[in-house]
ROGU-66304 format. One line per field, with one value per residue: residue number from 1; chain; x, y, z of N, C-alpha, C, CB in turn. Coordinates in steps of 0.05 Angstrom, whole numbers, plus 5000, padded with zeros to 4 digits. Glycine has a CB too. Layout:
N
nr = c(NUM,...)
kette = c(A,...)
n_xx = c(X,...)
n_yy = c(Y,...)
n_zz = c(Z,...)
ca_xx = c(X,...)
ca_yy = c(Y,...)
ca_zz = c(Z,...)
c_xx = c(X,...)
c_yy = c(Y,...)
c_zz = c(Z,...)
cb_xx = c(X,...)
cb_yy = c(Y,...)
cb_zz = c(Z,...)
# end
This chain:
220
nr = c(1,2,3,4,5,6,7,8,9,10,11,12,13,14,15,16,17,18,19,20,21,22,23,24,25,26,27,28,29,30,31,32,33,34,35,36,37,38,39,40,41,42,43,44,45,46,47,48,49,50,51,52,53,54,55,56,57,58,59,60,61,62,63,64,65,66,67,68,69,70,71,72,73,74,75,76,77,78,79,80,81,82,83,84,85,86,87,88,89,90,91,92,93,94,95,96,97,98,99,100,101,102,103,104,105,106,107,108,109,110,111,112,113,114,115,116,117,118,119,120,121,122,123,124,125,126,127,128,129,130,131,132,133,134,135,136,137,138,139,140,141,142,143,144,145,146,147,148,149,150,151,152,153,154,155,156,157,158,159,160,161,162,163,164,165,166,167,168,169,170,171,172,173,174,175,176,177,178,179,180,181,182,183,184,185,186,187,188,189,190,191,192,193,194,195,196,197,198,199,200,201,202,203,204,205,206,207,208,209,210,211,212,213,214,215,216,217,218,219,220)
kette = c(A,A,A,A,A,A,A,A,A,A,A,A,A,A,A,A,A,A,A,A,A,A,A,A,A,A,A,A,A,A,A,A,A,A,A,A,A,A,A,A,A,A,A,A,A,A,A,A,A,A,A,A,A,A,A,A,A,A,A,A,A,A,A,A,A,A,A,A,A,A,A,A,A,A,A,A,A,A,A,A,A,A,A,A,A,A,A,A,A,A,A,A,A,A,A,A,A,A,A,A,A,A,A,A,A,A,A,A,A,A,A,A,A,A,A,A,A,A,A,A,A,A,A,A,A,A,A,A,A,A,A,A,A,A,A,A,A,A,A,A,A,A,A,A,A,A,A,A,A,A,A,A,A,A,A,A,A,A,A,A,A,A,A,A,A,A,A,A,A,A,A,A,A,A,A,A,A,A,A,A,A,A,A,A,A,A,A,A,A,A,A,A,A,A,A,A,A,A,A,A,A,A,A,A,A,A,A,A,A,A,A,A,A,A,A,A,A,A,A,A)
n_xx = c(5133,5072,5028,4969,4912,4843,4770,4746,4680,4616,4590,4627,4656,4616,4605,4658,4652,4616,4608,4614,4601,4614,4652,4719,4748,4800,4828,4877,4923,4964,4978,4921,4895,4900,4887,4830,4803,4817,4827,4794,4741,4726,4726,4691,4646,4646,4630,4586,4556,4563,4537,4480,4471,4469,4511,4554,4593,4646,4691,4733,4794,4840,4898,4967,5010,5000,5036,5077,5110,5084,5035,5024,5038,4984,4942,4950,4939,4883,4859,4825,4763,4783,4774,4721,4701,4701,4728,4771,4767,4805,4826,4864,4932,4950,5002,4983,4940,4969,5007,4977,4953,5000,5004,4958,4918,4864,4817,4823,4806,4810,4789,4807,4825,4889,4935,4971,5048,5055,5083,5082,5062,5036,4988,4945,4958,4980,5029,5052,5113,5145,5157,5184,5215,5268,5308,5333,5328,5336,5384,5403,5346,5347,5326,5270,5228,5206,5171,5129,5125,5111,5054,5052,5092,5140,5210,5243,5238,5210,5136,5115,5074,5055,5027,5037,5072,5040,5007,4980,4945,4922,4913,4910,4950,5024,5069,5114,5164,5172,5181,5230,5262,5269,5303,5337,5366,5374,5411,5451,5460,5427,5456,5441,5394,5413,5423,5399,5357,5349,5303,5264,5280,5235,5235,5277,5256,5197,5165,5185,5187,5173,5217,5269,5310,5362,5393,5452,5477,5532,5554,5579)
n_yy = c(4846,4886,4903,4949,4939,4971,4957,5005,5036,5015,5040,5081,5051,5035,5082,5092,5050,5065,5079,5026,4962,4909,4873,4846,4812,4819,4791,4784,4740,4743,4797,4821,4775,4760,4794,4802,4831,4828,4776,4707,4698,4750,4770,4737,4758,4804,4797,4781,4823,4861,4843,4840,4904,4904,4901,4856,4807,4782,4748,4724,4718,4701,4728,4700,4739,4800,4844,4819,4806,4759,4772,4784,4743,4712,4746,4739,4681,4678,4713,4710,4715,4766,4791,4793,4830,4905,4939,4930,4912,4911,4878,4890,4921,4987,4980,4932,4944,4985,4948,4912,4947,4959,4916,4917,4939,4960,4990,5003,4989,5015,4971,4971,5016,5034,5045,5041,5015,4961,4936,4864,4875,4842,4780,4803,4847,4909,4959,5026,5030,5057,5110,5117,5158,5171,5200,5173,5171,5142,5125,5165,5151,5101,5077,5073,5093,5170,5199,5164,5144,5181,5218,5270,5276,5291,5311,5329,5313,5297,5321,5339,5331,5281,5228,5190,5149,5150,5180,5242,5251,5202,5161,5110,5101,5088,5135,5154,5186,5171,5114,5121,5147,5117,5073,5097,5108,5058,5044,5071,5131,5171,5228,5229,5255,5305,5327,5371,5357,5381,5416,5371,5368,5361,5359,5330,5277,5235,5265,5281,5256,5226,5167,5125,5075,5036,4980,4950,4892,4857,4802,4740)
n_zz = c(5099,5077,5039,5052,5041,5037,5008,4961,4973,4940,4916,4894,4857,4833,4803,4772,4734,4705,4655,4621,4607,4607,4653,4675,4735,4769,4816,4876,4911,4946,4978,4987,4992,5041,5078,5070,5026,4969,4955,4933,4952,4969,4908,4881,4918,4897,4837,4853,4873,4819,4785,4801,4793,4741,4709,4664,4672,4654,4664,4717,4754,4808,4819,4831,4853,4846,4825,4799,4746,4737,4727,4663,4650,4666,4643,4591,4590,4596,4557,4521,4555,4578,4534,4520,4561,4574,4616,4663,4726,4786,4842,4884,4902,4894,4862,4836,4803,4768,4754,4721,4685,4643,4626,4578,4544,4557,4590,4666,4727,4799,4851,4903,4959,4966,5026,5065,5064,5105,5165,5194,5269,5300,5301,5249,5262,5233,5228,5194,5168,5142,5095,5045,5028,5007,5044,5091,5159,5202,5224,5269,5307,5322,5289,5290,5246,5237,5207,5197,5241,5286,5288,5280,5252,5266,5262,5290,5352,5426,5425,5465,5481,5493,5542,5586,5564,5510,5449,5444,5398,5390,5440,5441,5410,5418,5427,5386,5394,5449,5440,5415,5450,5491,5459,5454,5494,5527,5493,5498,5472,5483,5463,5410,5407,5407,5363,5313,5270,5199,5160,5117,5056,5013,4951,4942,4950,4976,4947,4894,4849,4779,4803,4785,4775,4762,4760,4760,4740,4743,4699,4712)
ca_xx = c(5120,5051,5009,4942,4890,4816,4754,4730,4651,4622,4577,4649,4668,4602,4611,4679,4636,4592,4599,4629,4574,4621,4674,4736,4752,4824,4844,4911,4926,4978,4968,4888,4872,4901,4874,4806,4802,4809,4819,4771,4718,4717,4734,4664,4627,4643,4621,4554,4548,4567,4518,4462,4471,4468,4534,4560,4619,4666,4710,4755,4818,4857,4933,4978,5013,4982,5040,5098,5110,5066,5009,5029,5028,4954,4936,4950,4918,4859,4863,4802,4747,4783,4768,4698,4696,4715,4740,4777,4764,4830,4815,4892,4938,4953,5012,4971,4939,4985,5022,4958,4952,5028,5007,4942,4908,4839,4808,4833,4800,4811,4778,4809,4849,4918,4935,5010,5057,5059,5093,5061,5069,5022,4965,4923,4957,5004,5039,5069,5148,5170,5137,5206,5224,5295,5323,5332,5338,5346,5411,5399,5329,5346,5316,5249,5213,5186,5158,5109,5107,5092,5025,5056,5124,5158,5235,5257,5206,5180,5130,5110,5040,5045,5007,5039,5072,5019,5007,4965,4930,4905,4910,4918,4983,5049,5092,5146,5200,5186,5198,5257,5277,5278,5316,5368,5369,5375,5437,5468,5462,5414,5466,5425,5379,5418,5429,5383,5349,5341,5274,5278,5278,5218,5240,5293,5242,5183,5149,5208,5185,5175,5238,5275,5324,5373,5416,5475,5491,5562,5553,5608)
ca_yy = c(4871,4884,4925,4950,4961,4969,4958,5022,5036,4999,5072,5101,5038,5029,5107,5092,5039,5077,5073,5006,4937,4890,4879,4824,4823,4817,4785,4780,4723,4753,4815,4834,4754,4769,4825,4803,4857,4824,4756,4690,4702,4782,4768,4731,4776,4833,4788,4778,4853,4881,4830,4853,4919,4907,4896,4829,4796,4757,4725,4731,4706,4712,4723,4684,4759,4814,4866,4816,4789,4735,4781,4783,4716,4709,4769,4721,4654,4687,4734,4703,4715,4786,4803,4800,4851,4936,4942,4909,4913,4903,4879,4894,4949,5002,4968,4918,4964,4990,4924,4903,4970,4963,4894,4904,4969,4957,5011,4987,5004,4998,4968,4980,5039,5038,5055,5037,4988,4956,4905,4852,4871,4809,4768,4812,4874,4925,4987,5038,5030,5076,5126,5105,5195,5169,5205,5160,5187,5117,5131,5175,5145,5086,5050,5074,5123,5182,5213,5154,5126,5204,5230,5296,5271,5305,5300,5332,5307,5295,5340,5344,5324,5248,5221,5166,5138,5152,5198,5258,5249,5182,5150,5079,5103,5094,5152,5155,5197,5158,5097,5129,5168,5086,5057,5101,5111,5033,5039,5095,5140,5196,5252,5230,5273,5339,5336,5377,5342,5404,5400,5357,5379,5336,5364,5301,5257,5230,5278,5282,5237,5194,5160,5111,5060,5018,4963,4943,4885,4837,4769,4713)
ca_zz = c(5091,5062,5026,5065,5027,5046,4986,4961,4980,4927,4897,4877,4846,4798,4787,4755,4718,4694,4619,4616,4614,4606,4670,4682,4750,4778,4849,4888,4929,4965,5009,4991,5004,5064,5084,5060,5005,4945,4947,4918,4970,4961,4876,4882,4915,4879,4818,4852,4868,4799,4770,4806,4788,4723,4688,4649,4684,4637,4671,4742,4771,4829,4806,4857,4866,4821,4821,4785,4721,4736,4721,4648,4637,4679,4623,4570,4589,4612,4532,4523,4567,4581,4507,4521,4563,4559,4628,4686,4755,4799,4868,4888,4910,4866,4845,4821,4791,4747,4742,4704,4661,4633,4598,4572,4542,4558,4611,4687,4749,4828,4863,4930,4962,4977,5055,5067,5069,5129,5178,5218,5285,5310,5277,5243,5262,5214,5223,5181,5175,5124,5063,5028,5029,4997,5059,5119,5185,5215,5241,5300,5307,5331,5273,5284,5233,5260,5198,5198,5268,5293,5285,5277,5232,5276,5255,5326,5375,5421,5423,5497,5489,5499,5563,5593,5531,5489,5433,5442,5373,5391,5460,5437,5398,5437,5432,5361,5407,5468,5436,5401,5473,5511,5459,5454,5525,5521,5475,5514,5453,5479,5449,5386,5413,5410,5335,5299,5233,5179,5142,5096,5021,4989,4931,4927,4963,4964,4923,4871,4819,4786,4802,4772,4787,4743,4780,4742,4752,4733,4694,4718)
c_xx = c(5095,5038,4980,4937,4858,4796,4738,4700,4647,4600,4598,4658,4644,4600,4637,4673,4622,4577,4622,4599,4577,4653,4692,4747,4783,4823,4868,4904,4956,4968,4936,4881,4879,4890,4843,4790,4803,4819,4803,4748,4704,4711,4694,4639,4621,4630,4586,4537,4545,4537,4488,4446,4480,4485,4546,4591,4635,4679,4721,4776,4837,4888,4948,4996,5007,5006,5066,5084,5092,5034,5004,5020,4996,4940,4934,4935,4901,4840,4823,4769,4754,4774,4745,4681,4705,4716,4753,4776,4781,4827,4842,4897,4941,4970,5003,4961,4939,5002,4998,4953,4976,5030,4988,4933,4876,4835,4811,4815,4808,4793,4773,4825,4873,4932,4960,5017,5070,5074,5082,5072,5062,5010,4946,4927,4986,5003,5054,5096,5160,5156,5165,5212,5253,5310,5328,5345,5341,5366,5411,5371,5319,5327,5291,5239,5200,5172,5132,5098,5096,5072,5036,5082,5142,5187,5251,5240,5228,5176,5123,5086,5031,5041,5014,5048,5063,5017,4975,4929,4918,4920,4916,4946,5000,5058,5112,5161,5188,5198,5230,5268,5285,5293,5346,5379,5392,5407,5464,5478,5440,5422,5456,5409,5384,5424,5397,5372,5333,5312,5278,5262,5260,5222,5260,5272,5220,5168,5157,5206,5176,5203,5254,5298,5340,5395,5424,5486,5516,5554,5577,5610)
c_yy = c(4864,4904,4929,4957,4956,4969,4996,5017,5036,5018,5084,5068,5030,5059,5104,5077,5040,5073,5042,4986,4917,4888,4851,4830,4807,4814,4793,4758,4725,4771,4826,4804,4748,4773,4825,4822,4845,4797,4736,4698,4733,4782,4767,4744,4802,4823,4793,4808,4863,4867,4839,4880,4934,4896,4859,4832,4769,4741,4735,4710,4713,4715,4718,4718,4780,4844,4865,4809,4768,4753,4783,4761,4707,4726,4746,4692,4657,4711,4734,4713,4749,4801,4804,4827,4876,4933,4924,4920,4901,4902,4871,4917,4973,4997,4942,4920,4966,4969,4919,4923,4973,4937,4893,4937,4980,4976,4993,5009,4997,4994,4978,5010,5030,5048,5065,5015,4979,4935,4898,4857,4850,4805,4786,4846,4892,4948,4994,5044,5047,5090,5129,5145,5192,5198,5202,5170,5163,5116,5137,5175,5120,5056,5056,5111,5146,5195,5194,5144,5154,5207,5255,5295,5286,5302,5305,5331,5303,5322,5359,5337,5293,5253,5192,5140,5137,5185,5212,5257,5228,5162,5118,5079,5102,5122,5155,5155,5172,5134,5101,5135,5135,5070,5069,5105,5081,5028,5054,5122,5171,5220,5245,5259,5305,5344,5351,5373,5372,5394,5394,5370,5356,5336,5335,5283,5242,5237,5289,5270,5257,5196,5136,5102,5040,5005,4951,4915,4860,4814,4760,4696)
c_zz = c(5074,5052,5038,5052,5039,5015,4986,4967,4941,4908,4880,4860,4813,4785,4761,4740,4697,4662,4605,4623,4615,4630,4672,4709,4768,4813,4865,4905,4938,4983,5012,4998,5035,5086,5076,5049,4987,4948,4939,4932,4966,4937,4873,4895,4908,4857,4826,4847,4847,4791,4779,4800,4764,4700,4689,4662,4672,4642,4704,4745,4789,4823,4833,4876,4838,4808,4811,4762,4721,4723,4697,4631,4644,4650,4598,4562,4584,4588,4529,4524,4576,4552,4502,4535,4557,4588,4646,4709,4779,4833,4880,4901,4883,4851,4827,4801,4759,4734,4713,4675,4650,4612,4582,4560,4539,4595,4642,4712,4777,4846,4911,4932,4975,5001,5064,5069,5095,5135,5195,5238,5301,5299,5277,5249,5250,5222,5200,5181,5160,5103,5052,5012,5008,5015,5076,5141,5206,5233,5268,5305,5326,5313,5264,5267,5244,5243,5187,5225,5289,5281,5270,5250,5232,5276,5284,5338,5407,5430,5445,5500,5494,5533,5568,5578,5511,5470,5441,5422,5381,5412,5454,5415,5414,5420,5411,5380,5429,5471,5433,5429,5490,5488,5461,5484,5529,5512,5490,5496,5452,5473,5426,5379,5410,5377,5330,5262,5218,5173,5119,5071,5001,4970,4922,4945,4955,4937,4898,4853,4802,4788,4792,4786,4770,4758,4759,4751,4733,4727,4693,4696)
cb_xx = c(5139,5037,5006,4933,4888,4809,4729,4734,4636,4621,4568,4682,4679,4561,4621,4702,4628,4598,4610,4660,4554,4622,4662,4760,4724,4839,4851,4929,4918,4996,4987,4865,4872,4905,4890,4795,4821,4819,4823,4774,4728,4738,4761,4666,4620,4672,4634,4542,4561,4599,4522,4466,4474,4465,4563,4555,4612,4683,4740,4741,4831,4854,4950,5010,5043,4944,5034,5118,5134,5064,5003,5045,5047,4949,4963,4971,4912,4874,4887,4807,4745,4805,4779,4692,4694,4697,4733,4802,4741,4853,4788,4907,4969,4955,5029,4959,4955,5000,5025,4932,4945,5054,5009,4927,4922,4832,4771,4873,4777,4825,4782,4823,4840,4926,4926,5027,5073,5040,5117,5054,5068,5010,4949,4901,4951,5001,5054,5062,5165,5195,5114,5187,5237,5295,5325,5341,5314,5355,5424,5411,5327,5339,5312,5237,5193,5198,5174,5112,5135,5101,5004,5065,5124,5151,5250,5273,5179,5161,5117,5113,5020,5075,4976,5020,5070,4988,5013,4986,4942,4899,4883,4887,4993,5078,5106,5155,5210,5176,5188,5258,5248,5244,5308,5377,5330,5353,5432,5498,5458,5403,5496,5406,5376,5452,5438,5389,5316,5362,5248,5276,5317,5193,5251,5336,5236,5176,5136,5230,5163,5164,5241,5277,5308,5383,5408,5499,5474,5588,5541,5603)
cb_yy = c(4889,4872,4917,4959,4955,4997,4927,5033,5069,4969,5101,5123,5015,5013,5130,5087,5035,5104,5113,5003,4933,4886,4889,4819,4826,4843,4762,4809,4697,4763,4847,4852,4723,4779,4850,4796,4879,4843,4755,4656,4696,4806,4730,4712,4775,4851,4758,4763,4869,4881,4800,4851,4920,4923,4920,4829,4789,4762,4723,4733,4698,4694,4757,4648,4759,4828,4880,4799,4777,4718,4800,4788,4692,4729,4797,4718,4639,4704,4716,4694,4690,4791,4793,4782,4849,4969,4954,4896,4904,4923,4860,4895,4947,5027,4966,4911,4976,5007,4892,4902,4998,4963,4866,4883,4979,4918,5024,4984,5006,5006,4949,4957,5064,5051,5034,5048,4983,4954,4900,4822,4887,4800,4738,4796,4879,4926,4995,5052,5003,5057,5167,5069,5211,5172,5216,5137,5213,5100,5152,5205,5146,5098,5024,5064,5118,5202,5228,5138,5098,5225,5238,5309,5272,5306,5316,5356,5263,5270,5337,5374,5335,5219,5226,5164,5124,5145,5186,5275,5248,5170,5159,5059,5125,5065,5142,5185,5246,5157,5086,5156,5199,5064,5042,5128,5110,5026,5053,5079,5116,5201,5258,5208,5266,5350,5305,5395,5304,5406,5416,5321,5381,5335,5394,5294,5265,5230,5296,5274,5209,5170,5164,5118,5048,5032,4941,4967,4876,4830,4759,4687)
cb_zz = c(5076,5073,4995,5084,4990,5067,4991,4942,5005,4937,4921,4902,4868,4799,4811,4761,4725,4698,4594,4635,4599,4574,4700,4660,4760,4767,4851,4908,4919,4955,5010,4958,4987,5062,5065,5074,5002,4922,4952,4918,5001,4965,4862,4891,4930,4869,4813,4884,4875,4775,4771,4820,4801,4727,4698,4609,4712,4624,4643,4772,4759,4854,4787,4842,4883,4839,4841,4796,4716,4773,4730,4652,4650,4719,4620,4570,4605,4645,4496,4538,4585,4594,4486,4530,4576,4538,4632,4684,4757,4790,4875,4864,4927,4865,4857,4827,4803,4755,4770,4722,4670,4660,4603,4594,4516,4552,4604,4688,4747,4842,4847,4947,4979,4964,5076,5091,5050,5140,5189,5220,5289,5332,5282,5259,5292,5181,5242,5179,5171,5108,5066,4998,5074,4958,5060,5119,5197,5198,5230,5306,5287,5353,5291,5313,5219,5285,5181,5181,5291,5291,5316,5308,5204,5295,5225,5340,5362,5437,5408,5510,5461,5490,5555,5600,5526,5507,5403,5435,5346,5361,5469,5421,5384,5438,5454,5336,5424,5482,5418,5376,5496,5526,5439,5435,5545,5500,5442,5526,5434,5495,5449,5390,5434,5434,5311,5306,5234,5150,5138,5099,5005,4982,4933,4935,4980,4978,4932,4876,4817,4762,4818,4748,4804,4716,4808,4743,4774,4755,4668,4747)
# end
């Protein structure tokens, strides 16, 4: 799994700038060096950019992953050269982000946007597997999501408008249900199909936060 992100256009990023003259600028070398979004090569030419356009660049570093504990300690070596400047510039996901704004209390910005989290389906290419709803319909799905791998997030699909496997909305999409309709076919499980999935209550879901999480666990 990975985190997509794309670099914001680089007008909204010296806007959020704006009254800052001094910037430190934050990497990842996990999923943005990737993804050629924020890793050493992008880090550096956002350095050259800012500098051009005016503002003093203190320091950078790529953090090996920007959205554990390790970023804490990076925060600290690095005390330094971030204490020169008044903001930071996070060329991460948004958990990076925020990882970065939870150790440090100096003004944080992003650099990129946040898309979804994806899985490689082959080199160089990610889909969306899940917006993590905390109500999995997996079950009679056959595995596959339909409120991300539809266009529509259609919970009883399909919808009738696919074309040959393909999704309506965009022609180079397969199909959510028809995947879903060939595997269970596949399984021998197309009475899946006759259940009706309620609409789901966001209210406990996604949009239910924040949420929290405390795992308990037994020392031997």
């Amino acid at each position: 799994m990975i985190t997509i992100t794309e670099q914001k256009p680089f007008e909204e990023i010296l806007q959020s700038l704006a009254k800052n003259t001094a910037v430190y600028i934050i990497g990842c070398g996990t999923c943005a060096t990737m993804l050629h979004t924020g890793g050493k090569s992008e880090v550096l030419a956002m350095k050259e950019k800012l500098e051009e356009a005016g503002k003093k660049v203190t320091g950078w570093m790529v953090i090996p992953t920007a959205c554990d504990q390790l970023t804490k300690a990076a925060l600290i070596e690095s005390a330094q050269a971030i204490q020169k400047a008044d903001s930071i510039l996070v060329m991460a996901c948004a958990f990076g982000v925020q990882t970065v704004g939870f150790y440090i209390e100096m003004q944080v910005y992003p650099a990129l946007n946040t898309l979804f989290v994806g899985k490689e389906e082959g080199p160089g290419h990610f889909v969306d597997v899940c917006m993590q709803c905390g109500n999995c319909v997996l079950a009679s799905t056959a595995g596959i999501c339909p409120l991300v791998r539809c266009a529509k997030s259609l919970l009883n699909g399909p919808c009738g408008g696919s074309v040959g496997g393909k999704c309506e909305v965009n022609p180079d999409t397969p199909c959510a249900w028809q995947i879903i309709y060939d595997r269970l076919s596949a399984q021998g499980r197309l009475v899946e199909l006759e259940k009706i999935e309620p609409i789901k209550d966001w209210g406990t879901s996604a949009s239910g936060g924040p949420r929290w999480l405390n795992v308990v666990t037994s020392e031997e």
